[in-house]
C-alpha positions in Angstrom: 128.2 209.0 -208.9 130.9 206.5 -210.5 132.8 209.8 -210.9 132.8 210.7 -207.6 133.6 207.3 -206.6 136.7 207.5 -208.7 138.1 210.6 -207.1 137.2 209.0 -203.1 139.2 206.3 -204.5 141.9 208.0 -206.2 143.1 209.9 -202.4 145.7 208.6 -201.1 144.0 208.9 -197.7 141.3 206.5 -199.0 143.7 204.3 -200.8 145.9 203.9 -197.5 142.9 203.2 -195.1 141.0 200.0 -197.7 144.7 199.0 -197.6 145.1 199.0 -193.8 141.2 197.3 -193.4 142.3 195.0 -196.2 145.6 193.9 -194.9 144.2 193.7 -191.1 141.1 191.1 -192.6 143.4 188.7 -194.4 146.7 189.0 -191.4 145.0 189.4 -188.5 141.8 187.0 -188.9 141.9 184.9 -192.1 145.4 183.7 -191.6 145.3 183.9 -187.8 146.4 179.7 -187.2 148.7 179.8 -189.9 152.4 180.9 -189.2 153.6 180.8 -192.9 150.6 182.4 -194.4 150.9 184.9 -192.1 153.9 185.9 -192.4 153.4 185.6 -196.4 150.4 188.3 -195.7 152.4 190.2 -193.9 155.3 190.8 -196.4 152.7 190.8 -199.1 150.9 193.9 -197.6 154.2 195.8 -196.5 155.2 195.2 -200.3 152.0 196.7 -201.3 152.1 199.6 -198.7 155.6 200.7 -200.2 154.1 200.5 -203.6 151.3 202.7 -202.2 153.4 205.5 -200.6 156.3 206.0 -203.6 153.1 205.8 -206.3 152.2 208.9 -204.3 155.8 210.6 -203.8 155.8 209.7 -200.3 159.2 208.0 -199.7 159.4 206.2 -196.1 163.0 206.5 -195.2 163.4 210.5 -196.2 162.4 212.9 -193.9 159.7 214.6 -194.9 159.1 217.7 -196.7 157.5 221.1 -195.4 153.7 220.8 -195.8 151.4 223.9 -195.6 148.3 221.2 -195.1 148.0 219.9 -191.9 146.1 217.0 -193.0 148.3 215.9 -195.1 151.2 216.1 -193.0 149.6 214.4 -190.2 148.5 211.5 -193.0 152.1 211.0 -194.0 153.7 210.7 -190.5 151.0 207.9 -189.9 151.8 206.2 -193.0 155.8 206.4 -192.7 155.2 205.1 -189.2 152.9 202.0 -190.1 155.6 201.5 -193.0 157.9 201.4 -190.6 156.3 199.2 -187.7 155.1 197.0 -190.4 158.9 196.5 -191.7 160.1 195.8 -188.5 157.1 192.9 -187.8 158.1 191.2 -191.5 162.0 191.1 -190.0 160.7 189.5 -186.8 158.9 187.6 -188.6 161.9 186.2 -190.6 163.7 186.1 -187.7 161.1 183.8 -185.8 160.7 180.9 -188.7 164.3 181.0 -189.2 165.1 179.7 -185.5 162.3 177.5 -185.2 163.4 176.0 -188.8 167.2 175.3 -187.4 165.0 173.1 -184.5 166.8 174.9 -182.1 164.6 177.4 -180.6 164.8 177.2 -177.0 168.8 177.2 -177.1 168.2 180.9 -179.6 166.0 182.6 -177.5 168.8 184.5 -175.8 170.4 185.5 -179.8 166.7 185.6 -181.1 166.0 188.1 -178.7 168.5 190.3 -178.9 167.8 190.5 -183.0 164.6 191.3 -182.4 165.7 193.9 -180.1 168.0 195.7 -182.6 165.4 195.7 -184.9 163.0 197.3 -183.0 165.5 199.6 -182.4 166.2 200.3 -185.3 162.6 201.0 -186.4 162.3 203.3 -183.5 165.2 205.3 -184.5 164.2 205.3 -188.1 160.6 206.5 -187.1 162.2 209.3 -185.3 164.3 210.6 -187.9 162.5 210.6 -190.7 158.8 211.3 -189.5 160.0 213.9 -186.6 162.4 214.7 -188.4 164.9 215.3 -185.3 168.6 214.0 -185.3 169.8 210.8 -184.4 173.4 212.1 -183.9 172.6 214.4 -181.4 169.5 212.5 -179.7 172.5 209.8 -178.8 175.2 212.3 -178.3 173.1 213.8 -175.5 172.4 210.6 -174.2 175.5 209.5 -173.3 175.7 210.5 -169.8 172.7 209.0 -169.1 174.0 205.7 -170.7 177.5 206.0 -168.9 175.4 206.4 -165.9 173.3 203.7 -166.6 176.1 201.6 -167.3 177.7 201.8 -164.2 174.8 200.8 -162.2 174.4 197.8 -164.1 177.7 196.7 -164.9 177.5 193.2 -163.2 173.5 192.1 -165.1 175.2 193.7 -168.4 178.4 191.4 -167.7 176.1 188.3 -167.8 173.7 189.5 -170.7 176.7 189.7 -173.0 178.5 187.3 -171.5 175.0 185.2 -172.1 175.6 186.9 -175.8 178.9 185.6 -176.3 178.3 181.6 -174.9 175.0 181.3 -177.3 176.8 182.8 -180.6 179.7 180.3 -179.5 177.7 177.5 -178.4 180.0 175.2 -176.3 176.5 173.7 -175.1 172.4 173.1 -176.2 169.6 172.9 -173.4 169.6 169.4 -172.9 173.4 168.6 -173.1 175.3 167.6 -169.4 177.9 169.3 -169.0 180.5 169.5 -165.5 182.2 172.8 -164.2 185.6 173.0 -162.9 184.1 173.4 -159.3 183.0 170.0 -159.8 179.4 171.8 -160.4 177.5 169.3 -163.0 173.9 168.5 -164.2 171.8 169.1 -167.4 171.2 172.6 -168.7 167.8 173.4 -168.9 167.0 176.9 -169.5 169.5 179.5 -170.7 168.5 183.0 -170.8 169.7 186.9 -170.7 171.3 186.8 -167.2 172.1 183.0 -166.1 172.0 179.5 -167.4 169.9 176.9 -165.1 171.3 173.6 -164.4 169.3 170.8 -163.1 171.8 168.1 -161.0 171.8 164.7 -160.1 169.4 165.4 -157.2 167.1 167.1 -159.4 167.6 170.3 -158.0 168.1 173.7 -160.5 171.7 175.2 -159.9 171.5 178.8 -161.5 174.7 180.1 -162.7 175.3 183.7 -163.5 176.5 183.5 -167.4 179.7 185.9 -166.0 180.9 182.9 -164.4 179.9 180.4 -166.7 181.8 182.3 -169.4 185.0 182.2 -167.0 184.6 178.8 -165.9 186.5 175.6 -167.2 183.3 173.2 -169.0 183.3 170.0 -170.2 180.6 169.3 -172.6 179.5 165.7 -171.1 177.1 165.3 -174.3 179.2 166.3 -177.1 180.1 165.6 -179.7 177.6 163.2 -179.3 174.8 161.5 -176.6 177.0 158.7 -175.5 179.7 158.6 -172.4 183.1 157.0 -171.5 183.4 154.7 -168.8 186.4 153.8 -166.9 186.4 151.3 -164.2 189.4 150.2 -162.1 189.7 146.4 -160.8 193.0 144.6 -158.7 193.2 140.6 -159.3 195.4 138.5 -157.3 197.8 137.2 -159.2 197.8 133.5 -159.4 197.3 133.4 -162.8 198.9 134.8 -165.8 197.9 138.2 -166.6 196.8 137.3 -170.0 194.1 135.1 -168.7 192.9 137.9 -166.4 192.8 139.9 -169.1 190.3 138.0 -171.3 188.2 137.0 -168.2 188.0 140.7 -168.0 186.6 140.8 -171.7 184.0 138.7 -170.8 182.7 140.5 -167.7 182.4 144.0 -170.7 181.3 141.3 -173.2 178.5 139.9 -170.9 177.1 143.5 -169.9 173.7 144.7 -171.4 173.9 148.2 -170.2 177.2 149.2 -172.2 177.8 149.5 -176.0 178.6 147.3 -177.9 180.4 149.6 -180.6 183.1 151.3 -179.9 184.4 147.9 -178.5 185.3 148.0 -175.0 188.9 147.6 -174.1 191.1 146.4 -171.0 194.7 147.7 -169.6 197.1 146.5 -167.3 197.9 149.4 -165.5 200.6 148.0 -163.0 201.5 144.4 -161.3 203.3 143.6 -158.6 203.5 140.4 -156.0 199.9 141.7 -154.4 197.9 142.5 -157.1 197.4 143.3 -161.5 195.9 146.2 -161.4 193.2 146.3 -164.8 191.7 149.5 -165.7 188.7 148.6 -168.4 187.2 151.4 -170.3 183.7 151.4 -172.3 180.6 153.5 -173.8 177.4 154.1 -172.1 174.1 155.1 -174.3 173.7 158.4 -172.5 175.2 159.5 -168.5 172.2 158.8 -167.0 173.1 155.1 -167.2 176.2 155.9 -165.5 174.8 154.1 -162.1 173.2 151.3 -163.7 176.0 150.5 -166.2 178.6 150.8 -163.1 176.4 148.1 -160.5 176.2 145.8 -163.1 179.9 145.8 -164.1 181.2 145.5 -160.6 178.6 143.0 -160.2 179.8 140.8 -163.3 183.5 141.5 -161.7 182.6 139.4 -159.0 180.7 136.7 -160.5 183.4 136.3 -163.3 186.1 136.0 -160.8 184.3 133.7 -158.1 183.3 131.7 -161.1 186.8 131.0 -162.3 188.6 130.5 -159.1 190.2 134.3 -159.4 190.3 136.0 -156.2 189.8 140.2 -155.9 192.9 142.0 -154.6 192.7 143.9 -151.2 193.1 147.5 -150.7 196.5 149.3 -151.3 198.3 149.3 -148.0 196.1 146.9 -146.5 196.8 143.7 -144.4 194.5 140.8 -144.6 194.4 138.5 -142.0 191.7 136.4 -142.8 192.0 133.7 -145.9 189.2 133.2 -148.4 188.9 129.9 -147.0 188.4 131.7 -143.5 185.7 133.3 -144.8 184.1 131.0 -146.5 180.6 130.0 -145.2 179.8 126.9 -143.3 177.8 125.3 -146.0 180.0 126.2 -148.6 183.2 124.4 -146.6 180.8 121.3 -146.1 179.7 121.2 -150.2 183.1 122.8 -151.9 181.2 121.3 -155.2 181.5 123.4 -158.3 177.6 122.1 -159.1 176.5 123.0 -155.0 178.0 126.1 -155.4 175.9 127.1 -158.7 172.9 125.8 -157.1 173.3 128.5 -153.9 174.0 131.4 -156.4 170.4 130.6 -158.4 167.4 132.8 -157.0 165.5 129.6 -158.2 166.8 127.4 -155.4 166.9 129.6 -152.4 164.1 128.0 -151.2 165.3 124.5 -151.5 167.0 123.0 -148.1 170.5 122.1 -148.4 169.7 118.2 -149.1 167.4 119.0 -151.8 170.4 121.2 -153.0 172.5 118.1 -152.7 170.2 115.7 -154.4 169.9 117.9 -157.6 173.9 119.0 -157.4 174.7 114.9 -157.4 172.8 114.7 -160.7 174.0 117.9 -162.5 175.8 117.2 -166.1 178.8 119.2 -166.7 178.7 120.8 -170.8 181.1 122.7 -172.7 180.1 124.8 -175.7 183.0 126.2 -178.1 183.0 130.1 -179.1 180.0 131.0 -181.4 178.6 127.1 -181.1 174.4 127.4 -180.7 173.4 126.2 -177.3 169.3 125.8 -178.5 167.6 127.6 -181.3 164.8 129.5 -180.9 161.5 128.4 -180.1 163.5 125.2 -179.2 161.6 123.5 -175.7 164.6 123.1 -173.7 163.9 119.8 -171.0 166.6 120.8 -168.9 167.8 123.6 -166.6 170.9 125.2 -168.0 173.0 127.4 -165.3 176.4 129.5 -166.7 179.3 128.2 -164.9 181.7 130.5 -167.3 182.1 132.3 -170.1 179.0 135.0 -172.2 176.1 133.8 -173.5 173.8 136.0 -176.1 169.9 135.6 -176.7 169.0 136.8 -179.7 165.5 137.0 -181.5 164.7 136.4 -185.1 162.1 138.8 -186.3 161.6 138.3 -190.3 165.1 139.2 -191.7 166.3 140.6 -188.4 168.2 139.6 -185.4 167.6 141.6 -182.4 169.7 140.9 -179.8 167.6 140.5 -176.3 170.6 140.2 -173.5 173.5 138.4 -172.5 174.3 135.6 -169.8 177.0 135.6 -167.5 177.9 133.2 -164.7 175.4 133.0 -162.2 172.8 133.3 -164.5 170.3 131.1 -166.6 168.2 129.6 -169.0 165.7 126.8 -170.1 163.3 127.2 -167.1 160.5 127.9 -169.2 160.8 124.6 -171.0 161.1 123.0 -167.8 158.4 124.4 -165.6 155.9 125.5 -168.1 156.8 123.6 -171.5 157.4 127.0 -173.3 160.0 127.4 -176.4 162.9 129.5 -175.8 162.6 133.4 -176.9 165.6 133.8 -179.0 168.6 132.0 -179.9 171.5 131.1 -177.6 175.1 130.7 -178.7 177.9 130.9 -177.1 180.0 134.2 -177.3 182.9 133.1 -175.9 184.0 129.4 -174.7 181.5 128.5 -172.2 180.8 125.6 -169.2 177.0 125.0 -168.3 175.6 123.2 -165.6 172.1 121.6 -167.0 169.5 119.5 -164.4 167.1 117.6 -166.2 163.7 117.8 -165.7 163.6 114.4 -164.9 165.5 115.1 -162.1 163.6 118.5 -161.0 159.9 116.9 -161.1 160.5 114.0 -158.6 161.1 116.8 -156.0 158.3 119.2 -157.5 156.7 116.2 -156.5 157.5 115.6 -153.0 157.1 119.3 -151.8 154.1 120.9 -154.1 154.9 123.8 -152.2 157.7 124.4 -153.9 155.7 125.0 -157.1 154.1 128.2 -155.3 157.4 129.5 -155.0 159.1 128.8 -158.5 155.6 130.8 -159.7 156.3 133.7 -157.6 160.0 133.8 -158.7 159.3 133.2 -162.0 156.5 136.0 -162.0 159.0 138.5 -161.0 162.0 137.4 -163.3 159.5 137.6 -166.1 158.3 141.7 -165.0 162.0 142.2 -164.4 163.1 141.1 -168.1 159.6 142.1 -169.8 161.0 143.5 -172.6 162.9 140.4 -173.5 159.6 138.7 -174.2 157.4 140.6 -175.9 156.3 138.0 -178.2 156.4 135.1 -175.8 153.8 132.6 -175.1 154.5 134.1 -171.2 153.2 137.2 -172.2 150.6 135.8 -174.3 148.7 133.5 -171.4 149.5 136.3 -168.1 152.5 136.5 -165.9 150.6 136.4 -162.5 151.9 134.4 -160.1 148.7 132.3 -159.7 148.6 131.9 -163.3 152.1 130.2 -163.2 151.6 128.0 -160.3 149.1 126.7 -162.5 151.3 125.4 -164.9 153.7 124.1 -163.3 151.1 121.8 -161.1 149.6 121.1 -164.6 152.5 120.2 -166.2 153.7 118.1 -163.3 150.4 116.6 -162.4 150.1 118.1 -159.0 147.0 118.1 -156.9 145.8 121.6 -156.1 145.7 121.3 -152.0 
């Protein structure tokens, strides 16, 4: 019995099939979740097949010899062919963790493809010449008409597939990147594959663009060599001043921007003066092109509020008459208060409530401070008892966290500070110093409460618009006692009456 278990076992035929069983178990089943051991099972048994067949004389890539035994013939063919297939799975295989490796799959699939293709190919050709023994030269010799044919018919899909070829081996873009044609067609590639590449625009629709044209067209790669994008923005000042004090008023409307890096440092040009206008062209860096909108609003908005805040007036359009003054235009109230402190007072969401006497009783009672450049307006956690408005100049907030300093914003004119200290007795969030020379406006909360007091309606509102600056600028106070007791508008009005002693109605 062992005997004749010796000789079942010493077949090559019986040999082959435990081998197949064997390798199918621990490939197919065992190692089914697992990519690497897979693919280690996989090179392992196609090492062990080739072992198998040349122990036996039965060389793979050879065509194979006259055999007067059917059997055997038959056995061989199927065992060159699952050498074969088998060698062509391992190469795939390879070919697979190799792209997913580089981290780039998605942007490969067109090149991985077309390896995998040749490979199969390859193996199919392989199969045919050595196990059916029939010749390759003449099977494509003969086919060569057909393929001419073939050729023809297709001409403009095989254009784009190796046109497709030829853009992923070079690789001017990645899925993800933004890029512009020179038809002014833009938008963020999302899908490339054998025939087209799919863009997704602006208006979130999908542009599909045959890769024959893409490969002729002019690109610019929005997103290389890296994520972040130049901004230019053109400005005309009238000019009453010398240009070297527009200039630097102009480096403080870049300077007070949140939405723009900080590094590279922004930079402003003259481009041209003449008697109407100095025409400034200032360039900068945005994070990514998707902040392209934001980042723009908030610089033209900073434009204006830098120039009405130092007296600087914007230049009209090129060819343009005006034939109404500033002055002309000017609003009634603001001819009746021309006061630097009123003025402040009309541009602050907190007082839009306020009538215009209550504006006037607060402006009368304003204090005027300067602060020199990189001087430290309050310290953090500081309880500020005054309301601190920017006349001019940048102010940053900035947050100590253990041994770091995370910046939170920056101030321009128009905006301000301190009305947590003096509505709800909170500590200020971060630092503030002064990044440039800078002129506040401060009301003291001495001179705030006595009207709090006289209209307890008031504190309704300074709770609503305190709710919604505080879910507009959430991220700046993370750690905040704000955060910590609710930002609900109820919740506010609450302290403020408490704080101020009012009587709930």
């Amino acid at each position: 019995m062992p005997s004749s278990l010796l000789k079942i076992f010493a077949d090559p035929i019986a040999q082959f099939c435990v081998l197949i069983v064997a390798g199918t178990l621990i490939s197919r089943l065992m190692l089914r979740r697992r990519q690497a051991g897979r693919l280690i099972g996989q090179t392992a048994f196609f090492i062990a097949l080739s072992v198998l067949l040349l122990y036996n004389g039965i060389i793979p890539y050879e065509p194979s010899p006259v055999e007067a035994d059917i059997a055997r013939k038959i056995f061989v063919g199927f065992a060159k062919i699952v050498w074969w297939v088998n060698g062509a799975w391992v190469l795939v295989a390879f070919v697979r963790i190799f792209l997913i490796l580089e981290r780039k799959p998605r942007e490969g699939r067109l090149v991985q493809d077309l390896v995998v293709g040749i490979i199969y190919l390859g193996a199919t050709l392989s199969i045919v010449s050595n196990v059916f023994s029939v010749p390759i030269g003449t099977l494509i010799a003969t086919s060569g008409v057909f393929a001419i044919i073939l050729g023809l018919a297709l001409q403009s899909t095989l254009n784009d597939v190796f046109s497709g070829i030829a853009l992923n081996l070079n690789r001017p873009y990645t899925v993800g990147d933004w890029v512009v044609l020179d038809d002014d067609i833009q938008g963020r590639i999302v899908e490339t594959n054998w025939r087209s590449t799919h863009l997704l625009n602006g208006t979130n629709d999908l542009v599909v663009i045959p890769n024959s044209a893409l490969a002729k067209a002019r690109l610019t790669n929005l997103s290389s060599p890296d994520e972040s994008h130049g901004l230019m923005i053109s400005v005309r000042i009238v000019p009453t001043v010398v240009p070297r004090v527009i200039t630097d008023l102009m480096r403080n409307v870049l300077l007070s921007s949140n939405s723009i890096l900080k590094f590279p440092e922004p930079t402003v040009m003259i481009d041209s003066i003449d008697g109407q206008a100095i025409h400034l062209t200032l360039s900068c860096r945005i994070k990514d092109i998707s902040m392209t909108t934001a980042a723009k609003n908030e610089i033209y908005d900073l434009i204006y509020r830098h120039t009405k805040s130092s007296s600087l007036r914007l230049a009209d359009p090129v060819g343009s008459v005006s034939a109404i003054s500033q002055e002309q235009q000017a609003d009634g109230s603001v001819a009746q208060h021309p006061g630097t402190p009123w003025r402040l007072l009309s541009n602050v969401p907190l007082f839009s409530s306020l009538t215009e006497d209550e504006k006037e009783t607060l402006a009368n009672n304003m204090t005027r401070r300067t602060f020199h450049k990189d001087s430290v307006i309050a310290e953090q956690e500081d309880r500020l008892k005054s309301l601190m408005i920017v006349r001019t100049g940048v102010v940053i907030v900035s947050r100590r966290e253990g041994v770091r300093q995370i910046e939170l914003g920056r101030l321009a004119p128009g905006d301000y500070f301190g009305e947590g200290g003096v509505l709800m007795g909170a500590g200020e969030v971060g630092t503030l110093r002064a990044l440039t020379f800078v002129v506040i406006y401060e009301i003291s909360e001495a001179c705030l409460a006595p009207l709090i007091r006289d209209r307890p309606s008031i504190a309704e509102e300074l709770g609503l618009i305190m709710s919604r600056r505080i879910d507009a600028e959430r991220h700046l106070f993370a750690d905040s006692d704000i955060l910590t007791n609710g930002a609900h508008p109820g919740s506010l009005t609450s302290r403020i009456r408490h704080l101020f002693q009012l009587q709930h109605d």
